[in-house]
C-alpha positions in Angstrom: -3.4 0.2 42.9 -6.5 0.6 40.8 -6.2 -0.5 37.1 -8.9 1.6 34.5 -10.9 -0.7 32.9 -9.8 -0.4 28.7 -13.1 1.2 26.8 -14.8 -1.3 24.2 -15.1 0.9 20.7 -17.4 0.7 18.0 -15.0 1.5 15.1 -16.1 1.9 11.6 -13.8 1.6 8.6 -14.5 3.2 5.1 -12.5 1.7 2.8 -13.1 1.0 -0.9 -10.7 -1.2 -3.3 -10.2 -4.1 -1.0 -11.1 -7.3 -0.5 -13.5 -7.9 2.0 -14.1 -11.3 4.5 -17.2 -12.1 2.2 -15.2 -12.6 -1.0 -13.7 -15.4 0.6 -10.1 -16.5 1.4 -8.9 -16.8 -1.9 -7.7 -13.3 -1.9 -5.1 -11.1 -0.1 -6.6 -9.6 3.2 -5.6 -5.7 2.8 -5.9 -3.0 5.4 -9.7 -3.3 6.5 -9.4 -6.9 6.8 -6.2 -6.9 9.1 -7.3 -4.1 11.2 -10.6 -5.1 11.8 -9.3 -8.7 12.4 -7.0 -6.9 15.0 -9.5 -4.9 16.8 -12.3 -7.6 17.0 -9.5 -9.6 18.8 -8.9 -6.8 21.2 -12.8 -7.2 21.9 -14.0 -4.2 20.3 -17.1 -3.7 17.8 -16.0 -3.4 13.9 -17.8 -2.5 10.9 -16.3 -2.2 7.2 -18.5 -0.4 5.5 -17.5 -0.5 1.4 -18.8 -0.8 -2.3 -20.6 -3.0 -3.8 -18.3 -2.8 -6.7 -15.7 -5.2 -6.5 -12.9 -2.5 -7.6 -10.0 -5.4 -8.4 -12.4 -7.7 -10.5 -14.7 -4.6 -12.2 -17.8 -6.4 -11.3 -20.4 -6.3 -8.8 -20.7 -8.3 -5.0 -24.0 -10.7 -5.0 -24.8 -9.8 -1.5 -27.9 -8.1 -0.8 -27.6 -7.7 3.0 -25.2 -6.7 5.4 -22.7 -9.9 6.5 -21.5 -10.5 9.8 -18.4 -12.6 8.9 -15.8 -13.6 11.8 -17.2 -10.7 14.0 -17.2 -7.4 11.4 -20.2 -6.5 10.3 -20.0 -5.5 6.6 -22.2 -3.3 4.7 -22.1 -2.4 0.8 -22.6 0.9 -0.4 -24.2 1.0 -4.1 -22.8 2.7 -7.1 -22.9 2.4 -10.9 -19.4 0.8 -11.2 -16.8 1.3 -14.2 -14.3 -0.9 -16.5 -11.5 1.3 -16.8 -9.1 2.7 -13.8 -8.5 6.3 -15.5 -11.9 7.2 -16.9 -14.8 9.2 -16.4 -16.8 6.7 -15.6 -14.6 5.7 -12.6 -15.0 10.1 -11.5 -18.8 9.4 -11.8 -19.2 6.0 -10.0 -17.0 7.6 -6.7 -19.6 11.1 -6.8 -22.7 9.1 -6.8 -20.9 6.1 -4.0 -19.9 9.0 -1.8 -23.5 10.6 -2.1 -24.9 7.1 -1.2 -22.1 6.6 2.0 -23.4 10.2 3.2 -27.0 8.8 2.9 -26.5 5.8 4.7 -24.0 7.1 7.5 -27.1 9.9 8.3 -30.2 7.2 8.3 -28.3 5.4 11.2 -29.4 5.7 14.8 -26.2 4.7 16.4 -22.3 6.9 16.4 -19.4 4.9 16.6 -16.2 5.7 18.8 -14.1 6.9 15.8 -14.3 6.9 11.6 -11.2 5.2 10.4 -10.9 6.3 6.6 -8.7 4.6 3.8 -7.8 7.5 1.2 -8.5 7.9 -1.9 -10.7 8.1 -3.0 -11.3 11.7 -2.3 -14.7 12.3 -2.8 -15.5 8.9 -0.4 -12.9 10.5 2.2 -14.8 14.1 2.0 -18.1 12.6 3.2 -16.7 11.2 5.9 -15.1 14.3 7.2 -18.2 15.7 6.8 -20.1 13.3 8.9 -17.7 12.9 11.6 -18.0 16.9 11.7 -21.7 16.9 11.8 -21.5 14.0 14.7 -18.6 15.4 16.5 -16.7 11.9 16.0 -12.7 11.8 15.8 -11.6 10.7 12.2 -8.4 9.1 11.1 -7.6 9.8 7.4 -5.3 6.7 6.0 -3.4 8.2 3.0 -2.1 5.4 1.4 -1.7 7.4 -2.4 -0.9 11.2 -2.8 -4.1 11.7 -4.8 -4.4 14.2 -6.6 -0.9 14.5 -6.9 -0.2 11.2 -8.3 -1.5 12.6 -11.9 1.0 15.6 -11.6 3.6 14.1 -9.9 5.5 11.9 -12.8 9.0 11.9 -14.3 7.6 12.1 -18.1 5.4 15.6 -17.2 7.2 18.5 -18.1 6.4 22.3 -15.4 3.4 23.5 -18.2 1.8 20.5 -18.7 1.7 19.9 -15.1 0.5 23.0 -13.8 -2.2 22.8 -16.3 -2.7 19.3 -15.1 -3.1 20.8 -11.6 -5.9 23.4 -13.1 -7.8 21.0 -14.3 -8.0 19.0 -10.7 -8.4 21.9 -8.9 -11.8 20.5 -7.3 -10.0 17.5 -6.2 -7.0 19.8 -4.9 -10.0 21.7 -2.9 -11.6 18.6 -1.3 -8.1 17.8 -0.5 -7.6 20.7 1.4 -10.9 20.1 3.2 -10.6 16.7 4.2 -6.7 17.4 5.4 -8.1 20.7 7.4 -11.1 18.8 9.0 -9.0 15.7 9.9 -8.3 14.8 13.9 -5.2 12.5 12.8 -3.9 11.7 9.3 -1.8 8.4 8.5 0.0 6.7 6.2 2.4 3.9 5.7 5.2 6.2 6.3 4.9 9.8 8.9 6.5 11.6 6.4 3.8 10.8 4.0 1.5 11.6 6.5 2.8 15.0 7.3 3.9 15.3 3.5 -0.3 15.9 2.6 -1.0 17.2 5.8 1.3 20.2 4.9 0.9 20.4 1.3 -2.8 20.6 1.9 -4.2 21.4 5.9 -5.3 25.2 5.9 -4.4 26.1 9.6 -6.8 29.3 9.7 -9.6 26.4 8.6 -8.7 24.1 11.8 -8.4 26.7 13.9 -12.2 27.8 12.7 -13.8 24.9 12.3 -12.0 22.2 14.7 -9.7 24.2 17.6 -7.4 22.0 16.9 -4.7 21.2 14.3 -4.6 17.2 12.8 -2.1 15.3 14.2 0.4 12.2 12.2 1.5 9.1 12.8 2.5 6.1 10.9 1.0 3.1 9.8 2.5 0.4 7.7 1.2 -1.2 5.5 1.7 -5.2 5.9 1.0 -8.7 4.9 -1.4 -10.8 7.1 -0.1 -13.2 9.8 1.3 -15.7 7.8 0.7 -19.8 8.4 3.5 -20.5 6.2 7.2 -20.8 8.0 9.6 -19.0 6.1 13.3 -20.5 6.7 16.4 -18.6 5.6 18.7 -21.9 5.8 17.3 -23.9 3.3 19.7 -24.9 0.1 19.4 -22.6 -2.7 21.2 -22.3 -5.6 24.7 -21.3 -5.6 24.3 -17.3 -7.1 27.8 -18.0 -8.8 26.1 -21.0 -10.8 23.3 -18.8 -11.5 21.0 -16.3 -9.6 17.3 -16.0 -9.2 16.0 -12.8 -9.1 11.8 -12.7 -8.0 9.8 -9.4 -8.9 6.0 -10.3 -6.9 3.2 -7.0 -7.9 0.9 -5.6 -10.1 2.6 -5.2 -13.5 1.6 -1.6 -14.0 3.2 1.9 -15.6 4.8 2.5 -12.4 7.6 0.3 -12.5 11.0 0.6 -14.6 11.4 -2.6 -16.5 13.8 -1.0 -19.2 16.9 -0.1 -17.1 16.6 -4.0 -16.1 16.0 -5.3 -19.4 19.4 -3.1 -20.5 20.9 -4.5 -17.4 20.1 -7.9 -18.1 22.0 -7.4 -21.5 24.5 -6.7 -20.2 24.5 -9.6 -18.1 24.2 -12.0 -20.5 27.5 -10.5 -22.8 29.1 -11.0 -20.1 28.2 -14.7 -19.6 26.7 -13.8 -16.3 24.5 -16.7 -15.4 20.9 -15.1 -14.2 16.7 -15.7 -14.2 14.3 -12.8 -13.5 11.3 -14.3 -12.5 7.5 -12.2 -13.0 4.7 -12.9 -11.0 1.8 -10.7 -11.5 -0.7 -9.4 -13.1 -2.1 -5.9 -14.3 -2.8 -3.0 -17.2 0.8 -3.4 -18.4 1.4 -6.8 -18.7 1.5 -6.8 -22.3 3.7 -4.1 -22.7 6.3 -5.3 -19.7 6.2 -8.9 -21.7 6.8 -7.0 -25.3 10.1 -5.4 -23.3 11.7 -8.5 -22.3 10.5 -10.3 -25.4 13.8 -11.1 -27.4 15.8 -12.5 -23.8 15.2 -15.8 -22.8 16.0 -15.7 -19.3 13.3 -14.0 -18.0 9.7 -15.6 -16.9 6.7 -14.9 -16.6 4.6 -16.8 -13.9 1.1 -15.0 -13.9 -0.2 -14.4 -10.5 0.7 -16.5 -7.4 -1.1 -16.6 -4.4 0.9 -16.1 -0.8 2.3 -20.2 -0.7 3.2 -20.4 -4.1 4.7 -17.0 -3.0 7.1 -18.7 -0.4 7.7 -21.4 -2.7 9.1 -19.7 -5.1 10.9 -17.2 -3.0 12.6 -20.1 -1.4 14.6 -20.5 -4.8 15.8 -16.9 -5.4 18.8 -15.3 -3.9 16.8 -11.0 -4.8 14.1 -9.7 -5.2 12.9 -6.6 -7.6 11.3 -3.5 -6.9 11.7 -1.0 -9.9 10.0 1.9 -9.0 9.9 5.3 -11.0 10.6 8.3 -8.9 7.7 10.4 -7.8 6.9 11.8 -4.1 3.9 8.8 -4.1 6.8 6.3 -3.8 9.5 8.1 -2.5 7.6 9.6 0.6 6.5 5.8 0.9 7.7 2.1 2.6 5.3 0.7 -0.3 4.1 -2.5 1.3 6.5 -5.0 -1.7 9.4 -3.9 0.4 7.6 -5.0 3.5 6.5 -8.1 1.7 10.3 -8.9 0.4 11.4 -8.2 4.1 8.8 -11.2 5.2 10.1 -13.2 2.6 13.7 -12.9 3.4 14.5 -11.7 -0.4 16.9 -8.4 -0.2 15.8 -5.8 -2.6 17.0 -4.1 -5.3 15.4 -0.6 -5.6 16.0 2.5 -7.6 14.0 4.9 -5.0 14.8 7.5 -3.1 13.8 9.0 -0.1 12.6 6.9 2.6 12.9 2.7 0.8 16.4 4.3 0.1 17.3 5.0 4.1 15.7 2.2 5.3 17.6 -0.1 2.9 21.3 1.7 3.8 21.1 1.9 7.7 19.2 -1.7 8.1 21.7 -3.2 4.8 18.3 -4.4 3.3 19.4 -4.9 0.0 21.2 -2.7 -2.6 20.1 0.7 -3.6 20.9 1.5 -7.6 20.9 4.9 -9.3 17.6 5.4 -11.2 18.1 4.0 -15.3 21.6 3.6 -14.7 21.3 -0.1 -16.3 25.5 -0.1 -16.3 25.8 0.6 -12.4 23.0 -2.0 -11.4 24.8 -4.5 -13.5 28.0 -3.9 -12.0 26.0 -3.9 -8.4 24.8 -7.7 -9.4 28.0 -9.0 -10.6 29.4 -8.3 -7.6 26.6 -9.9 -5.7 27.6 -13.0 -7.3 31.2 -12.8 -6.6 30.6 -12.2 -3.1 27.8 -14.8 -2.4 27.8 -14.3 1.4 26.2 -10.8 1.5 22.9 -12.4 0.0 22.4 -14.5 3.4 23.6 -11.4 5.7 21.5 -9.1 3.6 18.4 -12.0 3.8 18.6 -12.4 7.9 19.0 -8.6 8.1 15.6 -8.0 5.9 13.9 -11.0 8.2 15.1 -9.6 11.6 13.9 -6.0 10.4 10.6 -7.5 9.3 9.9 -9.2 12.6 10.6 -6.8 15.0 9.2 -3.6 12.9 6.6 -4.7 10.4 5.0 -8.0 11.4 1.3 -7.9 11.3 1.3 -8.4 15.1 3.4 -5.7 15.7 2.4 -2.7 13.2 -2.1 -3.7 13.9 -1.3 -3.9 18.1 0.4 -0.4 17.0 -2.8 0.4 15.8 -5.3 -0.6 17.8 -3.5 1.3 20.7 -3.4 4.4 19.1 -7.1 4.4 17.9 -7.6 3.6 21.7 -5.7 6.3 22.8 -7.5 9.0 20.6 -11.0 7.5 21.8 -9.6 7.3 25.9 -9.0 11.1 25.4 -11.3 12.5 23.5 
């Protein structure tokens, strides 16, 4: 029997907002760390290729040359950089970066194997359609936000002010279409997120023209790094009828639904209801998430923790939080805090729909709670704390599901053989 000798890649990933291996350990590895970490240890050629603004701190990388760090080559892409997320500043600083990727990609002598794309932002994502066209070299379009949708797509934005919302992206709605039309494969954490902008925005007649060929889905989830810290589900916590610990871990940002828990937490406490809510983050609405819970005592703020001080903390709560508002971005998604709960052994508590909501039913995850109903999720806890065992059933059932779905092993070996695949038969 003859065995075909695997083909070595040269894979290039475009992907802005992340930390990179030259910022050092001190901050979270994200998707272009992890994958290429995955595909250098399958032996193949990787290159990140990113801004030189550092998106999370709003200021600028010192290198000057491209870094060879544990095997990926990195290379920084100027631009003129911006203090504010939603600003036109930020619109300007992504037109004149994509214009300087599109340089760059053109001035090089060598092609990789396949262009794999994080999305947004869209202008960044356009360019590289439009090289891999020019070069005739498969693309994978990661959508890990529905942009432009995410500015339309919100519970407070009534049908005019939303179509007029639309108008005024309509450039961004057209690149969209574009870069969905032009794609060889589109991903995301979920498939139906995939196939969601795939649909919304893939013009079939365009394909047909320009590619012969439709883009095809699959999924990608979105998880934490191979971790060095053992998590163990049978150490001693506290007793939830004596008082439960409930840990939110994220970015404290507009997305989240802190007032249905502060009302719930009320309620809570009339009732004599012994509980902590514990906050780790940072972000834009810190302030205002602090002013919410300002007049109740039992709830903490911790500022930002990094992945051991994570555990540590985890290893003393019985839940964890994850308020999300409703909107397609989320409830099309397996945002990666549920995947981080899972790996933490925390059950959830989540207001979402759509796909968090399935997973957490058929696996029993956690508890699923009826969006701002403040009375309902109260009720839901108090009966958590009467009946104590379901938090270490509901904990080894988010552990197992974690470990044999969504480990970093499992979901980047996922990945790696499918970005083989595509190159093996193109």
């Amino acid at each position: 029997m003859i065995t075909l000798r695997k083909k070595l890649m040269l894979v290039w990933i475009l992907q802005t907002g992340e930390p990179l291996n030259s910022d050092g350990d001190q901050l979270r590895p994200m998707r272009a760390i992890n994958l290429s970490k995955a595909l250098v240890s399958k032996g193949h050629q990787t290159e990140i290729i990113s801004t030189r603004f550092f998106h999370q701190q709003k200021r600028f990388r010192k290198n000057t040359k491209n870094e060879n760090i544990g095997g990926v080559l990195e290379t920084l892409i100027d631009s003129p950089g911006y203090k504010s997320n939603i600003s036109f500043r930020r619109l300007f600083d992504h037109h004149i970066l994509s214009f300087n990727l599109l340089i760059n990609l053109f001035r090089r002598e060598n092609k990789p194997d396949i262009i794999f794309v994080g999305f947004p932002p869209i202008e960044w994502s356009l360019m590289a359609i439009f090289y891999s066209y020019m070069r005739n070299i498969p693309i994978v379009i990661d959508v890990k936000d529905l942009w432009p949708d995410i500015f339309w797509d919100k519970e407070e934005v009534n049908t005019l002010k939303k179509e007029f919302i639309k108008l005024l992206f309509m450039p961004y709605r057209i690149y969209s279409v574009l870069i969905a039309s032009l794609a060889d494969y589109i991903t995301g954490p979920t498939e139906l997120m995939a196939n969601y902008f795939k649909n919304n925005y893939q013009i079939k007649l365009l394909s047909k023209i320009f590619k012969n060929k439709y883009p095809k889905t699959f999924s990608s989830p979105i998880v934490p790094p191979q971790d060095k810290e053992q998590i163990q589900l049978d150490i001693l916590k506290t007793d939830p009828k004596d008082c439960l610990n409930i840990l939110f871990i994220g970015s404290l940002m507009s997305v989240y639904d802190f007032e249905t828990i502060k009302k719930s937490i009320e309620i809570l406490n009339n009732k004599k209801k012994k509980i902590q809510l514990f906050i780790a983050g940072r972000g834009g609405s810190e302030n205002y998430i602090k002013d919410i819970f300002s007049n109740i005592e039992n709830v903490y703020f911790l500022g930002w923790l990094n992945r051991k001080k994570a555990i540590e903390i985890s290893s003393n709560c019985h839940l964890a939080l994850a308020p999300y508002k409703n909107i397609k971005n989320y409830e099309l998604n397996l945002v990666n805090k549920y995947i981080d709960y899972m790996s933490l052994g925390l059950p959830v508590l989540s207001p979402l729909r759509g796909f968090a909501f399935e997973l957490i039913n058929k696996y029993e995850i956690g508890w699923n709670y009826p969006p701002k109903d403040s009375s309902i999720l109260s009720r839901i806890i108090i009966d958590i704390i009467e009946s104590p065992h379901t938090i270490k059933l509901r904990s080894a059932n988010a552990m197992r599901l974690f470990e044999s779905k969504y480990s970093y092993e499992i979901v980047y070996n996922q990945i790696v053989d499918k970005l083989e695949q595509i190159v093996n038969d193109k």
